[in-house]
N, C-alpha and C positions, 0 to 999 in steps of 0.2 A: 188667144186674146179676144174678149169683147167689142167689137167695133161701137162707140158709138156712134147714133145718127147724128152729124151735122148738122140738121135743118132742127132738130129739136135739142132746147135744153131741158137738163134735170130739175127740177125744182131746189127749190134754196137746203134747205133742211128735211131730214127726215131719220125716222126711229124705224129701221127694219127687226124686226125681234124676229130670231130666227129657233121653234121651237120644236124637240121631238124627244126623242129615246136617246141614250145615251149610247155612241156609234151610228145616229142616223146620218152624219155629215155634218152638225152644225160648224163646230170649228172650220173644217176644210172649206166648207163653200162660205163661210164668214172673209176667211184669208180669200179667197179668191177674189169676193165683192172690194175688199179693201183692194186690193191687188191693181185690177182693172178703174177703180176709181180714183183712186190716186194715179194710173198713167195721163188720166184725164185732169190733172191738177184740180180735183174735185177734195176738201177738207173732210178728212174721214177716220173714225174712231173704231173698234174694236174693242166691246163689254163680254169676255168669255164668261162665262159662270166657273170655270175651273182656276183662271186667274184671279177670279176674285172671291172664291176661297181663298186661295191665299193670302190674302190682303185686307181689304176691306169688309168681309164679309167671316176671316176667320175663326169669327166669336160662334158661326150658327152651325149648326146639327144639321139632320137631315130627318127632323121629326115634320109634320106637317107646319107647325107656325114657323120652323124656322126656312122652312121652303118658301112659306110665305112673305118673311122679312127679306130671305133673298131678293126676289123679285121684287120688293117696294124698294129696296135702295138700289140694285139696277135700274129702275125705271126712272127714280130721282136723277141721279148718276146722268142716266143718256136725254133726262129731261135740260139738265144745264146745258149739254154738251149741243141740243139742240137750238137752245138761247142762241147761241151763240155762232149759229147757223153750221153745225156740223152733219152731216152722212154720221149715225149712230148705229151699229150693228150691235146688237143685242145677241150673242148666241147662247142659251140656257135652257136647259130640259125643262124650266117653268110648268110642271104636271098637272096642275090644278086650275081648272077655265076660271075659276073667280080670281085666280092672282093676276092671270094674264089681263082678262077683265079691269082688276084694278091700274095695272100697268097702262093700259090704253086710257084712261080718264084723266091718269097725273099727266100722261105725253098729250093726249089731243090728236087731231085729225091727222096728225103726221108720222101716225102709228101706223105700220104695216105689217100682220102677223104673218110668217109667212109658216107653214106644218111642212116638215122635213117626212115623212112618211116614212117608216121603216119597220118593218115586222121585228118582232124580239128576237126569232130564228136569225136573220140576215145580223140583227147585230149583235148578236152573241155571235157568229161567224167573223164580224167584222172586230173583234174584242181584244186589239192589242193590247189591252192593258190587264187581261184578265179579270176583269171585275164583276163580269158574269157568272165566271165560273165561279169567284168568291160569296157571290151573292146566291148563288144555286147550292152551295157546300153551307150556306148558312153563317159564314163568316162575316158579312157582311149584313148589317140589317136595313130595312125603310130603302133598298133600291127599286130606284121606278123602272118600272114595267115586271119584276121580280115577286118582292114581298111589298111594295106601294105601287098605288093605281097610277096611271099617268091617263088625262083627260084628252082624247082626242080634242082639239078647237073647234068650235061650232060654228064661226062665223068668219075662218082665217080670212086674208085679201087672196091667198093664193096657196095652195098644196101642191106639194114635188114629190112623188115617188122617188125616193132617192137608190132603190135596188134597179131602177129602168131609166132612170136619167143622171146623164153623166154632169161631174161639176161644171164644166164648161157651159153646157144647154143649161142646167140651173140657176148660174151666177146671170145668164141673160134673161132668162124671166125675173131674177130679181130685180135687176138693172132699169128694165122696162118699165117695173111699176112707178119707177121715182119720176116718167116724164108726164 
């Protein structure tokens, strides 16, 4: 468990977009951040990119525009979610710094990128799902860090080696940024 500090409150709202390689952690240290901030009776949402293939985003591919539509209707998505004074977790492999770019400009100052750092080795190691190795056999095309680029962030609020820092220590650097 994350202790929060007593003496300090979190701010009202905020869009943490949590972005990297797919196996870098996003999900897991997303659940975590929700985890810990809901013990804190803090109103808090979870935008996965893989839930929302499913659903609202089911119509897009994974050609570059439709990578890019991704990211504009998560970012609308955790923009309301913010109105309306929510904790917004964004977790989305988002590969391209002009999408993410654009994301930060519909959300505003309440944007916090945070780069999940993870070698393509560590997560193709880390690749319960197989999806490396289909993307390696050629089964699979346009996967980022594979056969499409993924854009390190150039200006994140905050980068996590997530192969040298455990979810625990990561969900409290998160946590930290919101006070």
């Amino acid at each position: 468990m994350v202790k929060l500090d007593a003496d300090k409150n979190i701010k009202l709202s905020a869009v943490i977009w949590l972005t990297g390689l797919s196996g870098s952690g996003k999900t897991t240290i997303a659940a975590a951040i929700e985890s810990e901030l809901l013990k804190n009776q803090k109103d808090v949402i979870i935008l996965d990119g893989d839930w929302l293939r499913n659903g609202l985003n089911s119509d897009l591919g994974f050609t570059p525009a439709d990578r890019q539509e991704n990211v504009r209707r998560c970012a609308e998505v955790a923009n309301l979610f913010l109105k309306k004074g929510f904790i917004v977790i964004c977790s989305l492999i988002s590969p391209f710094e002009k999408d993410r770019r654009n994301a930060r400009s519909i959300i505003g100052d309440r944007f916090f990128e945070i780069y999940l750092k993870c070698s393509v080795d560590e997560c193709i190691k880390r690749d319960v799902k197989g999806l490396y190795k289909q993307a390696l056999n050629g089964i699979i095309n346009n996967f980022t860090g594979i056969s499409s680029p993924y854009e390190e962030p150039i200006n994140p609020e905050l980068i996590i080696n997530t192969k040298d820092t455990d979810v625990i220590a990561a969900t409290k650097f998160i946590i930290e940024l919101l006070y």
